[in-house]
MIVEX-206322 format. One record per residue: residue in three letters; x, z, y of N, C-alpha, C in turn. Coordinates in pm, whole numbers, plus 50000, padded with zeros to 5 digits. Each point is the difference from the previous one (the first is absolute). Layout:
AlaXZYXZYXZY...
//
This chain:
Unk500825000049880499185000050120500855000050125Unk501045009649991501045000950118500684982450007Unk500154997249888500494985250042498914986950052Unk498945003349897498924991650118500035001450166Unk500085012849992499675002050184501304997050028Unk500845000349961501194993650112500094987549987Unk499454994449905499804983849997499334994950091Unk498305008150038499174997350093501155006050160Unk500185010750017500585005050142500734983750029Unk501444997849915500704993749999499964983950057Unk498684994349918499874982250027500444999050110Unk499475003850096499894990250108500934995650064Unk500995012149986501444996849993500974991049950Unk499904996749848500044996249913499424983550027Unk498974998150034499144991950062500794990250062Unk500145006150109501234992150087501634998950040Unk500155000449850501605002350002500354983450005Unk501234996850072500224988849971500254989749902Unk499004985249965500144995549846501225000750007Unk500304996149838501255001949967500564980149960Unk501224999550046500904983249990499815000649875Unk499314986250019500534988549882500964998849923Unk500284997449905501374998649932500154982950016Unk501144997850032500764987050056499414991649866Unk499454986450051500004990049888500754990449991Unk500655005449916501324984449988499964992449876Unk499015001949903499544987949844498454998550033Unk500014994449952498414992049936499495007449910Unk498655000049990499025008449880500014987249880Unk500445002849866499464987449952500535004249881Unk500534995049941499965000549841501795007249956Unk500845004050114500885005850031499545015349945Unk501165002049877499745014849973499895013150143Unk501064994850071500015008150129498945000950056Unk498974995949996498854996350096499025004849906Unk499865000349889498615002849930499795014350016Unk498785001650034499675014950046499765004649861Unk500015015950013499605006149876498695011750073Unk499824995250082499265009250055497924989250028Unk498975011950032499184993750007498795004750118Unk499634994450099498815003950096498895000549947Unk499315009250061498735000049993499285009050145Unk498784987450047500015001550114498275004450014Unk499925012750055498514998950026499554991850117Unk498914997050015499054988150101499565009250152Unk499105003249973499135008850129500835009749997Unk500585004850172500375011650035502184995650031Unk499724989249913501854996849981499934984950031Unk499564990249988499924984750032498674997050135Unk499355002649944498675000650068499375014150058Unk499324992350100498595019050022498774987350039Unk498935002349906499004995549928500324981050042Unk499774994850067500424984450004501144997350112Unk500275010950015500974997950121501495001749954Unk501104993150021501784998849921499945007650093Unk501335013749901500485008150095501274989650031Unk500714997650088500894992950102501485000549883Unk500495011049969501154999849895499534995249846Unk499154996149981499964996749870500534984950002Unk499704991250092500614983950006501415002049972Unk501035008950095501135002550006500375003849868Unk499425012749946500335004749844500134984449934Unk499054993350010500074989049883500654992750008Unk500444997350155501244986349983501475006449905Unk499895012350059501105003249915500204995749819Unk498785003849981499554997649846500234985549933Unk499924988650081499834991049943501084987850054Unk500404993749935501544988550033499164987650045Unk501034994950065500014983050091498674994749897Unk499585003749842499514990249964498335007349949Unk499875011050060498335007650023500325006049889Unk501255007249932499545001949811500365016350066Unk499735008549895500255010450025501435006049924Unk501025008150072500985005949937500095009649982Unk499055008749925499945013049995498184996149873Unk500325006249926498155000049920499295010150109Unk498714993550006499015008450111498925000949957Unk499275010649985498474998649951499365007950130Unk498644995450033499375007650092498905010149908Unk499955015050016498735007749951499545000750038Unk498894999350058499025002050095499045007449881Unk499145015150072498755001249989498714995749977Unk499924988850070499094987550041499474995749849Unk498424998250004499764996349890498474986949986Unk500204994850137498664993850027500194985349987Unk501044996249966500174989249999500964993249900Unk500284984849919501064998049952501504999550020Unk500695001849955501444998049995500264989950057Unk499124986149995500584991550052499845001050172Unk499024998649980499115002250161501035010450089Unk500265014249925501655009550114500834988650020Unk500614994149870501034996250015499954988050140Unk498554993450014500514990050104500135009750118Unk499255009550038500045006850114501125004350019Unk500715005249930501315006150010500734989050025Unk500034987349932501174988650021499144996850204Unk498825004050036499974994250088500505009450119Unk499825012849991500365008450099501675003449950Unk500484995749935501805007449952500624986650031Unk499574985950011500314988150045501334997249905Unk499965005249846500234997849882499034994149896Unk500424994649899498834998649916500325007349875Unk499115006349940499415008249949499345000049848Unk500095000349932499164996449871499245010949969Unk498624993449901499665009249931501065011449881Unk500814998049948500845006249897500505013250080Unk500204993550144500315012850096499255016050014Unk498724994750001498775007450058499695006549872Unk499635018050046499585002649905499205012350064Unk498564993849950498495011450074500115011449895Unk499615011450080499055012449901499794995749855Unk499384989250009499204997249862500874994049876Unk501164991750066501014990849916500135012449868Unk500115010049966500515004749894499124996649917Unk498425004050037498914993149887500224991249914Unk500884985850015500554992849860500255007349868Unk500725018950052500225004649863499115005849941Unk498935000750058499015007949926499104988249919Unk500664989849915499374997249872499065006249980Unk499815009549922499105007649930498245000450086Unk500134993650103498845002450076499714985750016Unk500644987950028499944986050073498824994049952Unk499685006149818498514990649970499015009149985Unk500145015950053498615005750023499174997050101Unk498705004150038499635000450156500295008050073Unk500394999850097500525004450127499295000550119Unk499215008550074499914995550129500895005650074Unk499934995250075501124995350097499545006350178Unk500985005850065499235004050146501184995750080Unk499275001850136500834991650071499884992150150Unk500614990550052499494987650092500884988949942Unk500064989550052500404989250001499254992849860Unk501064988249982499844997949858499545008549842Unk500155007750052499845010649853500174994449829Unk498884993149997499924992249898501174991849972Unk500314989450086501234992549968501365011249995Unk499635005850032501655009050016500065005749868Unk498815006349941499605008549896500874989649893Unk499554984349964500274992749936501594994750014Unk500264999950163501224996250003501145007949891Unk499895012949976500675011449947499575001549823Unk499034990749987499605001449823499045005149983Unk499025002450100498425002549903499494989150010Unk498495000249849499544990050012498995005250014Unk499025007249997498865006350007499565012450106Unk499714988850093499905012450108498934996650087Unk499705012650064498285004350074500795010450158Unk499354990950098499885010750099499405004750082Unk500045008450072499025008650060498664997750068Unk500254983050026499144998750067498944989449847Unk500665000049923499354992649914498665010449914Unk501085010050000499385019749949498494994350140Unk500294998750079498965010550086498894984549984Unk500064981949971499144997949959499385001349864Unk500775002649939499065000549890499145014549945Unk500525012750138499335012849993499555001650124Unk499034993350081499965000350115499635014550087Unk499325009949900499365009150024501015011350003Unk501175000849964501015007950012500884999150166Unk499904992050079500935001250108498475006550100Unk500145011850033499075000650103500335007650132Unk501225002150043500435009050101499524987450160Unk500284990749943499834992050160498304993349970Unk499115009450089498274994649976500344987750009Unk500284991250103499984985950035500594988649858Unk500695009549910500274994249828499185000549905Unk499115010650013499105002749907498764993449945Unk499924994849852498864989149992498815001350094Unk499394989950062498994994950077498385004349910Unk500424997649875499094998649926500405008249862Unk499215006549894500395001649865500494994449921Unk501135003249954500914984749885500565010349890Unk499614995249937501235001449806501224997650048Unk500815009349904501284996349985500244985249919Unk501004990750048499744987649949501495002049880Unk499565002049936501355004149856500354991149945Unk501404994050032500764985749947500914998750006Unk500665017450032501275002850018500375006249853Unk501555000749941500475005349918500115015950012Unk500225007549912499805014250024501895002750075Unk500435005150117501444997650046500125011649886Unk501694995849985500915006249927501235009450119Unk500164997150090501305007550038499544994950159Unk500445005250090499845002150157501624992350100Unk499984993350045501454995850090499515001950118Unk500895007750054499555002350170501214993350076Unk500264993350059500614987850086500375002250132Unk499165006250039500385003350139498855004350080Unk499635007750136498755003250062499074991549998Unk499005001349998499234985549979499575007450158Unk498784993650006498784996550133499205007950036Unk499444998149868498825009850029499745012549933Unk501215010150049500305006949887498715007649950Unk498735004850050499595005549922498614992049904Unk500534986850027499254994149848501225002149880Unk501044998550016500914998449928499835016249931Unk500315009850081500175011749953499165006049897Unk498974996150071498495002349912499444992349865Unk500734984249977499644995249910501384999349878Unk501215009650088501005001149898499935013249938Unk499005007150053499925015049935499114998149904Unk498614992650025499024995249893500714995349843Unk500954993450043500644992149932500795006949892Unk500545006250035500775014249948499035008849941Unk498985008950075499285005149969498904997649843Unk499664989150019499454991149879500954994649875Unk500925002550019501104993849900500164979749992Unk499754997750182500154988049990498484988349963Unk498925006449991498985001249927498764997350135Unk499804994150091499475006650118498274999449991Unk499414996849857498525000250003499945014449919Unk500795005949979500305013049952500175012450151Unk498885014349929500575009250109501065004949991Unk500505008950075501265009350001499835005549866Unk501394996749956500305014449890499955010250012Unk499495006249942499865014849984501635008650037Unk500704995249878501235005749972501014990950052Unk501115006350093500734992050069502305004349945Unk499155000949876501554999749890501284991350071Unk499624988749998500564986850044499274989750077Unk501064992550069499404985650015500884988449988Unk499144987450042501084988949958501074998550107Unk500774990649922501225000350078500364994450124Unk500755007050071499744995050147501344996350044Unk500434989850078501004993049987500305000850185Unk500755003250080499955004150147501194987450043Unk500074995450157500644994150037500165003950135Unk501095003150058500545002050146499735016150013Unk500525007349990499385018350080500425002550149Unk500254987850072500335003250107498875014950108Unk499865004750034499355008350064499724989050136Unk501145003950089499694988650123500824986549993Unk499954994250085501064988150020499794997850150Unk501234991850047500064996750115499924985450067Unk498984999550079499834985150072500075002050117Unk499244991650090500305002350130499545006850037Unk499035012549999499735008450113501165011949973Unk499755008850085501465006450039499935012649906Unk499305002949898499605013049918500074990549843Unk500595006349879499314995549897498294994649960Unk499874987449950498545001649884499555005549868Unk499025002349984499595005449876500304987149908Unk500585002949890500784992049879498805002849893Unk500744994449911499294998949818499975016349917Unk501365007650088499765010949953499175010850077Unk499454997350093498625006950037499054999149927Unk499644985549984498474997149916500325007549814Unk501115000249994500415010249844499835013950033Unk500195003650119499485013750026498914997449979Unk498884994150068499005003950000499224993949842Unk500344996349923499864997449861499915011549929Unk501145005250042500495010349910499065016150037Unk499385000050129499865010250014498584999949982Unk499464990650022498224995049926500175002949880Unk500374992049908500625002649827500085013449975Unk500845013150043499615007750010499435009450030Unk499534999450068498645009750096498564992849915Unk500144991749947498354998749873500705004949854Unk501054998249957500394999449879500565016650009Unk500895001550070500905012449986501345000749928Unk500124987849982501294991249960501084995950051Unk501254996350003500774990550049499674985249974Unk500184993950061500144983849987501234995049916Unk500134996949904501524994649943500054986750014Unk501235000350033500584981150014500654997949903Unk500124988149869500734996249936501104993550072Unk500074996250127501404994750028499474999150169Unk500955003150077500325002550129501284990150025Unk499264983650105501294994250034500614995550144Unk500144997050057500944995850107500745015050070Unk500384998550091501115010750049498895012550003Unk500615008349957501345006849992500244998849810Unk499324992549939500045002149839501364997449961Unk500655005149893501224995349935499564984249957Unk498764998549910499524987149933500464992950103Unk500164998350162499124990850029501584994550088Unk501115011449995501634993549985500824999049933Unk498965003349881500784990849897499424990949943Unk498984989850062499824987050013500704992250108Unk500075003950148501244998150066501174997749964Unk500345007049866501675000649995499874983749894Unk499115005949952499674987249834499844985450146Unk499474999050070500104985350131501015000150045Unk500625007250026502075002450069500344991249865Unk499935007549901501134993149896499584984149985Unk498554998749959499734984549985500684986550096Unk499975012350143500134993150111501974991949984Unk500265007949976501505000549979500384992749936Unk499585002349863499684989749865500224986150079Unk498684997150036499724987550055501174989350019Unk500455009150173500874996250068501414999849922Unk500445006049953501174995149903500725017449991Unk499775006250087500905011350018500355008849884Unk500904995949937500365011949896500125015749990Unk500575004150125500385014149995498975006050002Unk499905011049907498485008150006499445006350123Unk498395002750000499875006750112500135016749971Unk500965003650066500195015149978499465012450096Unk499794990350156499575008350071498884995850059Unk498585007650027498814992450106500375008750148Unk499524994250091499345009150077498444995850070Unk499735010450047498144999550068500055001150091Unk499554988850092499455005450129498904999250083Unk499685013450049498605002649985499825008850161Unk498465001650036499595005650067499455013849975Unk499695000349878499125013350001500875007849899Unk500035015350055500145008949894499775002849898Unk498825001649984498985002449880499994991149916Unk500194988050036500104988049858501244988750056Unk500324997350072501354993649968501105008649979Unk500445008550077501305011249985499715004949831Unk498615006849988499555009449860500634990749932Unk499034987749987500044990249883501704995149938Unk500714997450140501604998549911500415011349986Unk499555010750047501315010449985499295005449843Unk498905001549974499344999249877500484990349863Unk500034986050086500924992649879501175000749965Unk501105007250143501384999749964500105014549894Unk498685012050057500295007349847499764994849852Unk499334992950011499644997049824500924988449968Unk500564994950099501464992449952501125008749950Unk500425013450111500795007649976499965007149851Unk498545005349958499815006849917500054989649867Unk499454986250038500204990949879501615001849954Unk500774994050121501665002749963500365013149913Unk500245010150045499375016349934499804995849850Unk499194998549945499184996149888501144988749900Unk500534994150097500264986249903501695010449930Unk500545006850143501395006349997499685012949845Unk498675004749997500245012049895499534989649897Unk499334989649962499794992049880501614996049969Unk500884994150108501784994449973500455014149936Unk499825008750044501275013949979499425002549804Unk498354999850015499815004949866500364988649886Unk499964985750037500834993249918501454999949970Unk500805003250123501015007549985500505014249896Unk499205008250031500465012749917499404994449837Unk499424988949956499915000749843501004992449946Unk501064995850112501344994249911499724987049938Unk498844997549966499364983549938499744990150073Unk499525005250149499334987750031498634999150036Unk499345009349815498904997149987499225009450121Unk498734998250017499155007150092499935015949956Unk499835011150057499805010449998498795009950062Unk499475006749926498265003050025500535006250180Unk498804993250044500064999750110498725009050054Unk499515010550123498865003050011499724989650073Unk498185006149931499034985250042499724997950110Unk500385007450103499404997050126500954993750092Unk501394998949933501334992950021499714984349913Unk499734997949934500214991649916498744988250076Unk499215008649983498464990050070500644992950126Unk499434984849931500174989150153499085000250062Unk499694994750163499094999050073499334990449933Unk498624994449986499244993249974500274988550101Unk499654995250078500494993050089501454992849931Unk501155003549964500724998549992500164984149861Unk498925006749918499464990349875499784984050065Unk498875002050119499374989650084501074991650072Unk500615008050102500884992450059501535000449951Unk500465004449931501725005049949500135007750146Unk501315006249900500655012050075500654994850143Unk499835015550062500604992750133501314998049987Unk500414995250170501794999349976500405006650092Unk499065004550096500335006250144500635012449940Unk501305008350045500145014550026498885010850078Unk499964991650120499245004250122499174997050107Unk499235002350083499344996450045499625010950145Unk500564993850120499875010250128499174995150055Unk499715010050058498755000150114500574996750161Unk499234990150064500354997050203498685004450048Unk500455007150063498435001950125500344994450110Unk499234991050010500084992650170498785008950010Unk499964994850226499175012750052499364990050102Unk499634987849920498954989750066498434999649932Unk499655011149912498825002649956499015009149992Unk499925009449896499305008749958500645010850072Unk501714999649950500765011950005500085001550176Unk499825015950028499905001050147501525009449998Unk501024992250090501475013049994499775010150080Unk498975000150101499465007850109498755009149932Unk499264998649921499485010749941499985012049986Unk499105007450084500055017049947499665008649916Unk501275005249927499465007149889498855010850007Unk499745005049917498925012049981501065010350016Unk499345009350069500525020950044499785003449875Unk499644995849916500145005449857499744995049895Unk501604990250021499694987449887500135005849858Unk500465012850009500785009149827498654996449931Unk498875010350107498525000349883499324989850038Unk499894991250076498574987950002500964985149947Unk501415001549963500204985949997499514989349887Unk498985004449896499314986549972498635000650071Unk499775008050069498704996550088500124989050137Unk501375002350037500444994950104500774990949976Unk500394999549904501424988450023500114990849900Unk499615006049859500094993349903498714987149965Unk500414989849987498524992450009499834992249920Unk500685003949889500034993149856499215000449945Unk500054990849899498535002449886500155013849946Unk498545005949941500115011649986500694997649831Unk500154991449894501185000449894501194994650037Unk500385003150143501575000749986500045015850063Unk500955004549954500875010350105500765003350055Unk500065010550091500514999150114501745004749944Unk500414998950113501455003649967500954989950110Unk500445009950091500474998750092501444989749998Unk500755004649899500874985849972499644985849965Unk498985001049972499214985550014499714990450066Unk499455008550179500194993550076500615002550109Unk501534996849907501245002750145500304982549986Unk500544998450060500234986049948501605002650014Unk500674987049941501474998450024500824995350098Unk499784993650111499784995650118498744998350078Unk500365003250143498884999250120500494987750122Unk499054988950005500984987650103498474997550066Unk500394997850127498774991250110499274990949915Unk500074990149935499524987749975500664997549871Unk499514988649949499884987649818501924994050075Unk500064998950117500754991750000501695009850027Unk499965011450024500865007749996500175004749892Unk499085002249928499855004149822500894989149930Unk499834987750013500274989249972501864996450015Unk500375005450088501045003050039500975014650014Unk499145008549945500555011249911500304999349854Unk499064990549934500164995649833501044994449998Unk500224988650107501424989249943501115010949991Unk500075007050129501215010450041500225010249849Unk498405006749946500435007849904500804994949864Unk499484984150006500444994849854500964988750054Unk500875002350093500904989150071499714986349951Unk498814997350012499924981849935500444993850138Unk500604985649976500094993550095499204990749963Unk499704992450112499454986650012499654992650131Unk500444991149992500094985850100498244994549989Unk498765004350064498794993750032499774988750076
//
């Protein structure tokens, strides 16, 4: 806690220290062992490139650096974004249009991109919540059978009734021609949240079932699949917005206040999740692949605006990298002490691989640091609480309520003005050169 608050006292200071020089470019990025990075970006969108459609001014600059005489990139880059309303392809042109780079889909990777691994769900029904596309996005990622909210509310018309001006005109049947849903994907805030709220609790409530009343007994429910926990995010007005992880508050706290239950998520993805950078790292390596670069990627870094889920989220992944390493070093020593070779009983909670790990192969990164630029969410001028010891997850912490808190989490590893001083602290930390 003492180191949080001197992190907060500290920024602003910190804030405006002078960027730090370039390292001299005297080779070319290219197929030159000297030049191949072993290192990998990952860049959040809103709060660090952008504030809601508007380029923050250093992100053009960040990118020229990034990319040689011939638009390619010398460094693997993936963007994470939160963002879950739209396709991959569709960021990627926006980004190639405001970074005045071009951009691919392979780059971009929404909240939702991890969904490819969840097989096990792609040919149940699903509804789906949300705005944008929904449906196509749902499919873009591997379902084939999917229903959403607004499809729920025609074919149950008599269930949405909070807004009179929605409510049937006349008496109608439920028109039943829907499949009974199997599992729940939540995507991002939708619209109208309290049709959504109301016809995803039914939904739950009924076991998916919606010409069925409430269950009695609320043991379980089906599986619920979450995307983005952002709390706020930042666009243009001068205060955070309410994010995807508000409308999960208020999910969660309906769900229980009828049931007396928790809400369980089978899987929780975009920042701050481990899942959701180590699909990041699995696009670094492909990316690399591609381009020819042999040397592994050993190091990421993040850079991000918000505490709570960009800082959390890497400094979260660089532990379960650390602790993976950990793990692999006492599996070497116990093959060691049996003199053979052969393997040696190992405990199971050492031995167990990440699941994830099956899906995408193992990582290659060591590590993974955290940048706070202070063009977003993050305020360096912020005043703490007179008594941050006892209120600080009332006050400060604004994470989903299944992560926890823990103050080394969100320290980050560097503090720089802007994407484009960050940008120029990475080359310096990992002395790459290059001629752009």
């Amino acid at each position: 806690m003492k180191a949080l608050s001197a992190l907060m006292r500290s920024a602003s200071c910190v804030c405006s220290r002078q960027q730090v020089q370039r390292v001299p470019a005297p080779g070319r990025c290219g197929m030159c062992s000297k030049f191949q990075p072993s290192f990998g970006l990952l860049f959040d969108i809103d709060g660090v490139l952008v504030r809601g459609k508007t380029p923050i001014p250093a992100a053009k600059r960040a990118f020229q650096k990034l990319v040689d005489s011939k638009g390619q990139f010398v460094v693997p880059v993936v963007f994470v974004t939160n963002a879950g309303n739209c396709l991959r392809q569709k960021k990627a042109d926006q980004l190639s249009h405001i970074l005045g780079v071009p951009i691919s889909q392979d780059q971009v990777m929404m909240s939702h991109s991890p969904l490819r691994m969840f097989k096990k769900y792609h040919d149940k029904c699903v509804l789906v919540s949300g705005q944008g596309p929904v449906l196509d996005i749902a499919k873009n990622v591997g379902f084939t059978n999917v229903v959403s909210v607004d499809m729920l509310r025609e074919s149950f018309p008599l269930l949405d009734m909070v807004d009179h001006n929605r409510r049937p005109k006349l008496p109608s049947s439920p028109v039943v021609n829907l499949p009974r849903v199997e599992a729940v994907v939540l995507f991002g805030e939708p619209i109208r949240w309290e049709t959504n709220l109301q016809l995803i609790i039914d939904i739950l409530l009924t076991n998916g079932n919606l010409s069925n009343a409430y269950k009695s007994a609320h043991s379980s429910h089906l599986p619920l699949l979450a995307c983005n926990m952002d709390l706020m995010w930042m666009a243009e007005a001068h205060s955070p917005r309410f994010g995807h992880g508000t409308f999960m508050v208020c999910l969660e706290s309906i769900y229980k206040k009828i049931t007396g239950k928790d809400l369980k998520y089978e899987a929780l993805m975009g920042k701050p999740s481990e899942l959701t950078y180590h699909f990041a790292e699995y696009l670094i390596r492909e990316q690399a692949a591609e381009r020819g670069w042999g040397a592994p990627i050993r190091s990421l870094y993040a850079i991000g605006d918000n505490l709570m889920t960009d800082i959390y989220g890497a400094n979260l992944y660089n532990r379960y990298l650390e602790e993976r390493m950990a793990r692999k070093t006492i599996k070497a020593v116990a093959n060691v002490v049996t003199g053979t070779g052969a393997p040696s009983p190992v405990p199971q909670e050492v031995d167990m691989d990440n699941g994830w790990e099956s899906e995408l192969a193992s990582p290659s990164a060591m590590s993974c640091k955290s940048i706070l630029v202070c063009t977003g969410v993050y305020n360096p001028h912020m005043e703490l609480p007179k008594n941050a010891n006892q209120c600080i997850k009332e006050t400060v912490f604004h994470g989903h309520r299944d992560f926890h808190f823990d103050p080394a989490l969100v320290e980050p590893e560097r503090i720089v003005q802007d994407v484009d001083a960050a940008v120029e602290l990475i080359f310096e930390m990992e002395k790459f050169e290059t001629a752009v």
